[in-house]
N, C-alpha and C positions, 0 to 999 in steps of 0.2 A: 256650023259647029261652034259651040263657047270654046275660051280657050282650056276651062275647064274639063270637058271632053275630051278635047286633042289632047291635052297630060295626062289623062288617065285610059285613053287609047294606047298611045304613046307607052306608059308605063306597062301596062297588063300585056301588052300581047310582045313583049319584048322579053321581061324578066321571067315570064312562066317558063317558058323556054330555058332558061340555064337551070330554073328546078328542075323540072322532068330529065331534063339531062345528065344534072347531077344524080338524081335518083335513081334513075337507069346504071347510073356509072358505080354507085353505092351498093343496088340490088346485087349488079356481077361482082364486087367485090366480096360481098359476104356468101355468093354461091360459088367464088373459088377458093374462101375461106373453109365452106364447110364441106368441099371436095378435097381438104387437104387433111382432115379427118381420117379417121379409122372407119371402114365400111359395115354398117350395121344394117339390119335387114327388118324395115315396118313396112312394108306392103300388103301384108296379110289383113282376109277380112277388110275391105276397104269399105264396104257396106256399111259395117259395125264401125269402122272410124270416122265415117262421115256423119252418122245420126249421132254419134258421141260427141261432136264437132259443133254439130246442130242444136242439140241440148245444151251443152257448155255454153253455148255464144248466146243464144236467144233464151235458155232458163238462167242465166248467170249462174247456174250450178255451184260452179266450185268456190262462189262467192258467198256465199248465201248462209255462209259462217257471221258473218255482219248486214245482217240484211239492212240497214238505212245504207251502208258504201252501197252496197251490193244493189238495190234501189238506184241511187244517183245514177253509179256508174254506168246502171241497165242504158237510163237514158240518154247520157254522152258516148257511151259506145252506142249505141243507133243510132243517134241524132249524127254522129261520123259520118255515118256510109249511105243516111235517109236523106242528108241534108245537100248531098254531094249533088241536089239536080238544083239549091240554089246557086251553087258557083258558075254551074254550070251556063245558067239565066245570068246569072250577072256579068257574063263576059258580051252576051249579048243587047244586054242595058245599058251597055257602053256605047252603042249605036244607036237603039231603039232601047229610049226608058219606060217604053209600054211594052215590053216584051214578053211573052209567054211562050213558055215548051209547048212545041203543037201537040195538037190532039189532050195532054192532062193537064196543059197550062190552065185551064179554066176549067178542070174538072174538080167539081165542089170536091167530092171524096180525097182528091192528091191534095187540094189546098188543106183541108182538116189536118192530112195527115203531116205536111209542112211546119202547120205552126203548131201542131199539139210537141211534137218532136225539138220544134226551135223554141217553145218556152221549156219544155222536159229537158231541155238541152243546158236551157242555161241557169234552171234550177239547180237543175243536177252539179254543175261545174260551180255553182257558189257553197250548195252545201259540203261537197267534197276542201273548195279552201277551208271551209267551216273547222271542218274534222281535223284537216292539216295541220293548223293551226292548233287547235286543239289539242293537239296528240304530241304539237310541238317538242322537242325538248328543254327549251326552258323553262317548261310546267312541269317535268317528267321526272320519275323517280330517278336514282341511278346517280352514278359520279355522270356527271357533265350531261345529263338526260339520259341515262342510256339504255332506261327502260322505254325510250320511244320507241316505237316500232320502226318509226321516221331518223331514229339516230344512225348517223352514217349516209343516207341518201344523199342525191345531188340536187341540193336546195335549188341552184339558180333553174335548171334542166326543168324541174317540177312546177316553179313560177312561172316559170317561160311556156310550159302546156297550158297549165292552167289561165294565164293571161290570152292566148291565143282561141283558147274555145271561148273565153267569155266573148272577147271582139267580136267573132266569127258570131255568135249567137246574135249579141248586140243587133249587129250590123244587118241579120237577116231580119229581124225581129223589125227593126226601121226601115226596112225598104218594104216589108210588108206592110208597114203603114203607110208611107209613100207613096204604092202603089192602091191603096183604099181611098187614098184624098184623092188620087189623079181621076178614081172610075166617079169620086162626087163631083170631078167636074165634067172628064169628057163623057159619062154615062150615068147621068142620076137616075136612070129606072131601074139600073141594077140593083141588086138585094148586098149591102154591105154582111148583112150576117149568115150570109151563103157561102160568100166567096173568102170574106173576112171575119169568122164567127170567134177568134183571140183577139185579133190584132184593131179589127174594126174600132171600137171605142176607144183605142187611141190618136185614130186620125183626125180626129180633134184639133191636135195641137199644129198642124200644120193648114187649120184654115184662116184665110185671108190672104196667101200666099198664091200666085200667079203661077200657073202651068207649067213657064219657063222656068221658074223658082225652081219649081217642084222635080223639074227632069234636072236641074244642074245639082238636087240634092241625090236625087239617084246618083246622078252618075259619081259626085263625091262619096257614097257611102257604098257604092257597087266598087270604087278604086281600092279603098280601106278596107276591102272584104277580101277582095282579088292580095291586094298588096299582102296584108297579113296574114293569107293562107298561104301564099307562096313562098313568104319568108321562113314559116315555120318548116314548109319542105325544104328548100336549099339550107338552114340549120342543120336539121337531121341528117341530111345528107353528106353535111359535111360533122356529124357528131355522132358514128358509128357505132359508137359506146352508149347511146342517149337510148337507155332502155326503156326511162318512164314515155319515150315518144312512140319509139318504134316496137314495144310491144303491139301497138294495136295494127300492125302488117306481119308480122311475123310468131302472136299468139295462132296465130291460123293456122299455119304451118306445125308448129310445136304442138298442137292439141292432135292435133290428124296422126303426128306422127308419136305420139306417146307409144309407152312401152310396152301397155296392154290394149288390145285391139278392143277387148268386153268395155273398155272405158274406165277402169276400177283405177287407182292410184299405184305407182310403180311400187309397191311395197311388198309384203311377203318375200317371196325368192330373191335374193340376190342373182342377177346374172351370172352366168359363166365366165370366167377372165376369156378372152378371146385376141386370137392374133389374125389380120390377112380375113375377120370375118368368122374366122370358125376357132373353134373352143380346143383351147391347150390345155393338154393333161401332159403327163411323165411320160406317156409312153408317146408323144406329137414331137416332146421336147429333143426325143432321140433322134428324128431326122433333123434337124436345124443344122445348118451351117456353119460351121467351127467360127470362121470368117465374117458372119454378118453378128452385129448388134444384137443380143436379144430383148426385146419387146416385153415386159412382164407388168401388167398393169400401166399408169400411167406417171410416166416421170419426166414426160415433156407435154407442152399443151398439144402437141399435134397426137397422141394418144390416146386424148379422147377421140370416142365417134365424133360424126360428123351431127348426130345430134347430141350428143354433148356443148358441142359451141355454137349450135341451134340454141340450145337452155341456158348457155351464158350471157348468149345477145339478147336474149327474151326476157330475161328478168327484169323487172319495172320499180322496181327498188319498193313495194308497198313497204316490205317490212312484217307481212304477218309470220311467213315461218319463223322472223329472229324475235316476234314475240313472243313465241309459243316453245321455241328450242329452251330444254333446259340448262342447257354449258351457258347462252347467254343468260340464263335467267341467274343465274349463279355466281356470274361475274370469271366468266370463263372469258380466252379472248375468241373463242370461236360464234361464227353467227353466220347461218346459211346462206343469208342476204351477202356479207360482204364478200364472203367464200364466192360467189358468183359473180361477183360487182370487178373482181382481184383477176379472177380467171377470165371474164370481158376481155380485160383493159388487156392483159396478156396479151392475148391471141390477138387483140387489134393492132398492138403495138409490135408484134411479132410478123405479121401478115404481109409484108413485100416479101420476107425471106421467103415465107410458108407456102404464097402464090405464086413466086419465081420459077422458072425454069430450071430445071437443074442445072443446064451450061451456064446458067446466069448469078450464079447464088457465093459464087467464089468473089467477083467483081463486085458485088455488089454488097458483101460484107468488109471488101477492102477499104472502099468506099464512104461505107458508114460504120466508124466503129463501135459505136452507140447500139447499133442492131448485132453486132458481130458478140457482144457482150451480152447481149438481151438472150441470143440460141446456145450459149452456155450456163442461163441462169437456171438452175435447179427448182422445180417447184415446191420443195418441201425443204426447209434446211433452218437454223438459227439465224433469225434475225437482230436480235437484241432488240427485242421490244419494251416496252413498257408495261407492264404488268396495267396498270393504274390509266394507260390511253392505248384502246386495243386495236386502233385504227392503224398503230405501228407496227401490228402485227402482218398486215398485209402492205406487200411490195411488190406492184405488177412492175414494174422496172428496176427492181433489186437494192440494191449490188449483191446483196447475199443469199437472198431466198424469196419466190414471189409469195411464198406464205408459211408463217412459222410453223416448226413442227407442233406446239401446245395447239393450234387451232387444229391440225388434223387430227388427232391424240383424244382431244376433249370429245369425242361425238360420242354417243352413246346408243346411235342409229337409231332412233324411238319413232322416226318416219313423221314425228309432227311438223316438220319443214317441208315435207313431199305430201300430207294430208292436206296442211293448209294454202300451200300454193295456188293462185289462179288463174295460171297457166302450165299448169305440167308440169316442172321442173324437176328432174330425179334426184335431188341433190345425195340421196344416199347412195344410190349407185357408185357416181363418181368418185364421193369419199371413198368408198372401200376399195375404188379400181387405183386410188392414190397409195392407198397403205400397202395393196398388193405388191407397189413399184417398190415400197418404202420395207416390207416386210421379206421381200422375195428377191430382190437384187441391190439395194442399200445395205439390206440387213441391220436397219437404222428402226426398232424400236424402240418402245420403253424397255425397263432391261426385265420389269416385272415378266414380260411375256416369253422370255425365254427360259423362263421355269416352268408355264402354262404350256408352250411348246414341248418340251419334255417330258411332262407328265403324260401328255395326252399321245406322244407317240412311243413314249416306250410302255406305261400301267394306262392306259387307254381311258383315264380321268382325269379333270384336272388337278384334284388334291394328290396324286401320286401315289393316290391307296390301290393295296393289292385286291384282285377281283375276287377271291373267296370272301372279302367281305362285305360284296353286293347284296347280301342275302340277310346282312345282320338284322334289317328292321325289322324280318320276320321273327323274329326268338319270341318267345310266348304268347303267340298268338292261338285263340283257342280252336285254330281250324289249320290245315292243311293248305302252304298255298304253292301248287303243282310247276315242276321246272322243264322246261322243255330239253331235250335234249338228257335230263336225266330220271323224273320222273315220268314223262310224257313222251313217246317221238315224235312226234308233232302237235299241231293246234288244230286237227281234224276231232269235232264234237265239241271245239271249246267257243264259244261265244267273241271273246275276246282276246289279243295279246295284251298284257297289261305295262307297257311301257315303262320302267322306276325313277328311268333315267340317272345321271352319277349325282346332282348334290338330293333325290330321293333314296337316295342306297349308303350316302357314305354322311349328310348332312346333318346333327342332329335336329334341326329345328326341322327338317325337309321330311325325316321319318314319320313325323308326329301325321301331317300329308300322307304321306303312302300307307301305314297303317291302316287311317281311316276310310280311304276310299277301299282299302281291300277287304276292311270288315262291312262297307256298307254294300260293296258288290255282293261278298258272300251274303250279309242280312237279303239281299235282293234276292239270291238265288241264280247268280248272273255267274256262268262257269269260264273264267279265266285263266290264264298261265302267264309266269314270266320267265324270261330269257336264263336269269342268274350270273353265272360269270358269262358267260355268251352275251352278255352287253357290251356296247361301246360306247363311248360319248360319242353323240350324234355330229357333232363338230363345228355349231354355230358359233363358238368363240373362235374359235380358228381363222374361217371363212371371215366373220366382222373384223379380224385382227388383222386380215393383210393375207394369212397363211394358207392363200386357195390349196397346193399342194397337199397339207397334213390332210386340210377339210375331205379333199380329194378320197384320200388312203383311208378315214375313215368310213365315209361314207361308202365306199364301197366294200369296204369289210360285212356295215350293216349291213347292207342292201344282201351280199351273199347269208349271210346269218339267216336273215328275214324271209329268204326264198327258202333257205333249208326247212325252217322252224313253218311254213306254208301260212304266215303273217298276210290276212289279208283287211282286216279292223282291227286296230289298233288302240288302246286308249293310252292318255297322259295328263300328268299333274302338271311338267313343266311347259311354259308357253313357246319357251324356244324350241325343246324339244318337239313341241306341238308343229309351230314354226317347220322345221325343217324337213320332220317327218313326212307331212303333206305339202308341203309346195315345195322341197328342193332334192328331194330323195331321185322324184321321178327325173330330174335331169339326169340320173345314172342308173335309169330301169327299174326303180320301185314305184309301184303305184298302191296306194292303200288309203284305205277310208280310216280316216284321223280322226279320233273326237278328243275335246278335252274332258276333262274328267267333270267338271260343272256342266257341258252338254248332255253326256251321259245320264249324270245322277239326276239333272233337270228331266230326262227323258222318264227314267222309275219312278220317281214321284208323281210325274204324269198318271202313270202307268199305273199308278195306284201298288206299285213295287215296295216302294218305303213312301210311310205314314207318318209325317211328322207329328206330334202328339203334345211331345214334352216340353213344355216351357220355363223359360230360365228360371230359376230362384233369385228370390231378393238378394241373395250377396252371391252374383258371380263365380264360379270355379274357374278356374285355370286348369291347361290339359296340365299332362305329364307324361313323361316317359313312357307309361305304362298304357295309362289310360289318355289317348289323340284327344275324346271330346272335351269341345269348349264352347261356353253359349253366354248371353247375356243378352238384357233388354234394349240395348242401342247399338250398332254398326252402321259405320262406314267400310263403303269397299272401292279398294281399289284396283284401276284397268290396268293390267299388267298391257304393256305397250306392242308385244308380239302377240299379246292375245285380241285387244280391241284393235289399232291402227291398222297394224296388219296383216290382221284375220275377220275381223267386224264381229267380234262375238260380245258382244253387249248383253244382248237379253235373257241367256240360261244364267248367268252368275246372279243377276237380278232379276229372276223369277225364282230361283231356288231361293235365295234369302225372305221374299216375299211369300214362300212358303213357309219359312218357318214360324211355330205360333207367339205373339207376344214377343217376336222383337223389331225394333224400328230401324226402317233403312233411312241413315244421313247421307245424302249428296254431300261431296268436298265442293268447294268452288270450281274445280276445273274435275271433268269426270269425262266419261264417257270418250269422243273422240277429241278432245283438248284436256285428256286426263295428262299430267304432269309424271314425267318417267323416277322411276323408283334410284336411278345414277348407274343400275350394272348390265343393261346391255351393250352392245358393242363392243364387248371382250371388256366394257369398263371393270366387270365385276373382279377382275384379277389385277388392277391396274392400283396404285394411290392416287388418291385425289388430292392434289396440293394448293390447285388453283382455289382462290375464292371459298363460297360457302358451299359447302358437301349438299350436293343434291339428293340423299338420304335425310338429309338433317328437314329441309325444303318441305319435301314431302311431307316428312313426320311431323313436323309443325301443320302444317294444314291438314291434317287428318285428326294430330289433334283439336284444332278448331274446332272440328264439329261437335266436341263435346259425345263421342260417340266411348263407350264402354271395349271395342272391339274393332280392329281395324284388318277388315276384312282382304283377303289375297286369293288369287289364284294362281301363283308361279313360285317358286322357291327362291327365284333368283330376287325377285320382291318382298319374298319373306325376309331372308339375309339383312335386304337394306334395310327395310324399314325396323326389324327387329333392334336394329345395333340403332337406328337413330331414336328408335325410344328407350333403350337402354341407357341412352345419353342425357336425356331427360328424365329417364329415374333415378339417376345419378344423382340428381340435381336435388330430389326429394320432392319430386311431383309424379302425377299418372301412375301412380301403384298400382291399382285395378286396371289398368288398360294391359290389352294383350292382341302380339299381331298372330292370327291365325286362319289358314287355309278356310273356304265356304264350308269342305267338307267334313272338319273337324265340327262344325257347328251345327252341320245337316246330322250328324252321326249323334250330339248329343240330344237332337230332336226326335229321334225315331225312336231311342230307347224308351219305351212308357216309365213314368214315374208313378209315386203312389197316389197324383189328384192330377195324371193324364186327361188332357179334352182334344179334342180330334181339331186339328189345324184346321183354319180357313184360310184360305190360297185369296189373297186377292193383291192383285201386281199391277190392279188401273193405275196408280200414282207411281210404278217404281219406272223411270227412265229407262229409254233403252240404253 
């Protein structure tokens, strides 16, 4: 043996050893970390979680928002797990530098597949620095970059991956050419572009070099392959927090165990607050223990499930949900990335007490006072940050709070940080299981919501208007529109319930909405009824607000109303309402076929029910009070966030506009499912916005961009915002003719025939889903 051998014998079969060990000792830690969790139950359908698992990893599905990353990355995550049988060989090329895996060591197919993977490998790993780099933030918009998506990551952690897959490729890439010189000397009748069909036309460079040469360069470049794979495991192993590494063992897990078995993104329903595993209500709360602690959402890290800090160790710091979040867009200090990155560091730095024994836990905070400090630290509380550097805002080791209240405060739950994630991450769950801690045993909100509270549990709205004047929008209407409960006993013969919802009944701008879809039902001939004061606010500000309990008492007021009233299709104007209706009703025994109202009227136009006809005039109308329709030659529209993210309803609002004759549909820049949030969900719409710039304003800026006459909605709660942020702008003495209004006030002024009426042509090939 050279002496060159013996060192790199010597070294490889010494040092792996303390990795594997550490990594073993890492793995149980973080599975008594997430046994210290709150017990949550994904077992269900394990079929469907594993083809979801399947897809996810080998279609890079959930990437595929970027498809060039999404490309690279295909190749560096396979080239991972495909590459794993060269380390394999190279522990044995430390003996024997001819060495081949028996039976596919020489099987042309596994070679193909070797070096097509170790050059994809380490393509993939340059153009990924590429983009890095690129995306850097010293090129980036923002005080201090912080429009990167990369701003906040952990630079060295990210270098230090990416340095390791490139060696690692390097180094396979040169022993495959190593091993093509060694077969031109100990076997020239072999076919180099058989066994060597990449790498061959490089072994080139190592002829004229002697056999023994050639094996002492093996076994150099089999040590640096060995060496620098193992250091990256004993790194990680001891860097528990190092998400961009250890995503790629632990995305497996977290995908399998996601929140919806179908595969679909945790969005729509909120969970149930849950204690012990099963779901607390008022009437759970009256057996609890005078004596024990109560549990009400999550106000220590151990509160979350155990897949909650599954998705805190899993985040890889990309940065696409804090690209796409509007509070960061806006110069808020909240950003779902570090919201994740904060609650990491937390729980890792919390984790001897967490894993402890309970006889152990006394001792062992005596001990360390540092830790003893850490399991009093509040997760939500005043930090004194910096407005101006938001990284202040997060404190996984305190002293005052490990995350400011402005960062919980700011979401507006739009689900594009749970959309765009590449591994699962619920990150709206968790927020709301924080506010629930913060709204329900703090009693620490904004102070706006305790008027929102009040409205909604004594006048069952949030404006605190009385229910006789749910009914107002109907005053001179030229038709009869039927009330359950007092014109009707039930909804036996009616087609539909027709949902109004509170800002459709009490909103003026939200009337001009509900008007039009009830004259264009009636034009349809489609027989309806609605509730009247027998409505409630359906309770999705509540529930986003912290306030599971109110949500609670509402919700099952509806639910009883809705059985009386024999509600089994439903329609609605509002997207939350939409929202709640159908995906959270049935957690308290109502089940009912939801449509929105642009599904619906998408469907009669189908149906040859309503005929668009009429096309706009050269100068524009604006509705009015009286009269809902409004039409013009050019719209943009926009995805209200509970109707697209988390509901997927794209293509009725943009087939109905595509039916209308003679007018044009503008795309904004971000539409569809990175359509940018209007600022009022998440109970935002009752909140001030004081942070930074008004995500109303945001929006209404790029909608005007498009230069579009009509800025198209389908939710009232995005009529509101975008209304007032163009209001702002006509203040200003620009966009006089622009006007924000519902699809259906625009469908309603298309059916009406005019006096030089032409029969619509429906053609929606160009309109996006």
């Amino acid at each position: 043996m050279s002496p060159l051998q013996i060192i790199g014998i010597a070294l490889c079969f010494t040092i792996p050893l303390a990795g594997w060990a550490l990594l073993a000792r890492q793995i149980w830690r973080f599975s008594a970390l997430y046994r210290a969790g709150q017990p949550a139950v994904r077992l269900d359908n394990p079929t469907s979680r594993t083809w979801t698992l399947i897809k996810e990893f080998l279609g890079h599905t959930r990437m595929s928002r970027l498809p060039l990353v999404a490309l690279a990355h295909w190749f560096t995550a396979l080239s991972f797990l495909i590459l794993f049988a060269t380390l394999v060989n190279a522990f044995f090329q430390l003996i024997w530098a001819d060495f081949r895996l028996p039976v596919i060591g020489h099987f042309p197919p596994f070679e193909w597949l070797i070096e097509a993977f170790a050059w994809g490998g380490l393509i993939g790993i340059l153009v990924l620095i590429v983009i890095r780099q690129l995306a850097h933030p010293r090129s980036a918009a923002g005080e201090h970059g912080r429009r990167s998506r990369f701003f906040g990551s952990t630079w060295w952690q990210a270098y230090y991956v990416e340095f390791t897959i490139l060696v690692v490729t390097i180094c396979i890439l040169l022993l495959r050419t190593l091993e093509a010189a060694m077969l031109k000397i100990t076997h020239p009748e072999e076919s180099q572009a058989l066994h060597f069909p990449l790498t061959g036309w490089l072994a080139g460079m190592w002829d004229g070099l002697s056999l023994d040469t050639i094996n002492n360069l093996v076994y150099l470049v089999a040590t640096i392959k060995i060496m620098v794979s193992f250091a990256w495991m004993i790194t990680i192993s001891l860097q528990p927090t190092m998400g961009v590494a250890w995503h790629r063992f632990l995305a497996f897990p977290n995908i399998w165990f996601k929140r919806e078995s179908s595969g679909r993104t945790a969005l729509g329903a909120l969970q149930p607050m849950v204690k012990d595993g099963q779901p607390v209500t008022m009437e759970t709360l009256e057996d609890h223990p005078e004596d024990e602690e109560l549990q009400l959402g999550a106000g220590k890290i151990e509160d979350f499930t155990w897949k909650g800090l599954l998705d805190f160790s899993t985040c890889t710091e990309c940065g696409r949900c804090q690209s796409q979040c509007p509070a960061w867009n806006t110069d808020k200090p909240l950003s779902p990335k570090l919201l994740m990155m904060t609650l990491r560091e937390h729980a890792n730095a919390k984790a001897p007490y967490l894993t402890a024994a309970a006889e152990q836990r006394t001792a062992l905070l005596e001990a360390d006072p540092d830790l003893a400090a850490l399991t009093e630290l509040p997760l939500i509380g005043q930090t004194g940050y910096d407005i101006a550097e938001p990284l202040t805002a997060y404190n996984p080791h305190g002293p005052n709070a490990v995350i400011d209240q402005d960062v919980l405060w700011s979401c507006t739950t739009c689900g594009a940080c749970v959309e765009q994630c590449p591994v699962d991450i619920e990150h709206v769950d968790h927020i709301v299981d924080m506010r629930r801690h913060q709204a329900l045993v703090e009693s620490a909100f904004p102070g706006e919501l305790a008027g929102l509270f009040k409205n909604l549990e004594g006048k069952g709205n949030p404006w605190g208007m009385g229910a006789k004047a749910r009914l107002d929008w109907a005053k001179d209407l030229p038709f009869e529109v039927p009330v359950v409960g007092e014109d009707v006993e039930n909804l036996d013969g009616y087609d539909y319930l027709f949902w109004v919802g509170c800002a459709g009944a009490y909103e003026d701008r939200a009337k001009k909405t509900t008007r039009a879809v009830a004259e264009l039902l009636h034009l349809a001939e489609v027989k309806f009824a609605v509730l009247g004061n027998g409505e409630t606010c359906t309770g999705d500000s509540a529930r986003r607000a912290g306030n599971e309990f109110l949500f609670q008492m509402l919700a099952q007021q509806n639910v009883e109303v809705l059985a009386e009233a024999g509600a089994v299709k439903i329609v609605v104007t509002c997207a939350h309402c939409f929202n709640t209706l159908k995906n959270e009703y049935p957690q308290f025994g109502g089940s009912y076929e939801v449509l929105h109202h642009t599904q619906l009227l998408n469907r009669l136009v189908r149906e040859k029910r309503l005929v668009p006809v009429t096309r706009p005039g050269a100068d524009p109308v604006k509705s009015t009070n009286k009269d809902a329709a409004s039409s013009a030659n050019t719209v943009t529209y926009h995805d209200p966030c509970y109707l697209g993210r988390h509901n997927h309803v794209y293509t009725s609002p943009r087939e109905l506009l595509g039916s209308l004759p003679g007018v044009t549909l503008k795309e904004m820049p971000r539409h569809g499912e990175r359509s940018f949030c209007c600022g009022a969900g998440g109970a935002r719409m009752w909140m001030e916005e004081k942070l930074g710039e008004r995500i109303n304003i945001n929006r209404t800026n790029e909608a005007l961009g498009t230069g579009a006459q009509r800025i198209a909605i389908g939710c009232p709660f995005c009529r509101v915002m975008l209304s007032d942020g163009l209001t702002a702008r006509q203040s200003e003495g620009y966009f006089e003719q622009v006007e924000v209004v519902d699809i259906a006030q625009m469908l309603l002024a298309a059916v009406r025939p005019g006096p030089e009426a032409q029969p619509a042509q429906i053609d929606v090939s160009s309109v996006a889903n």
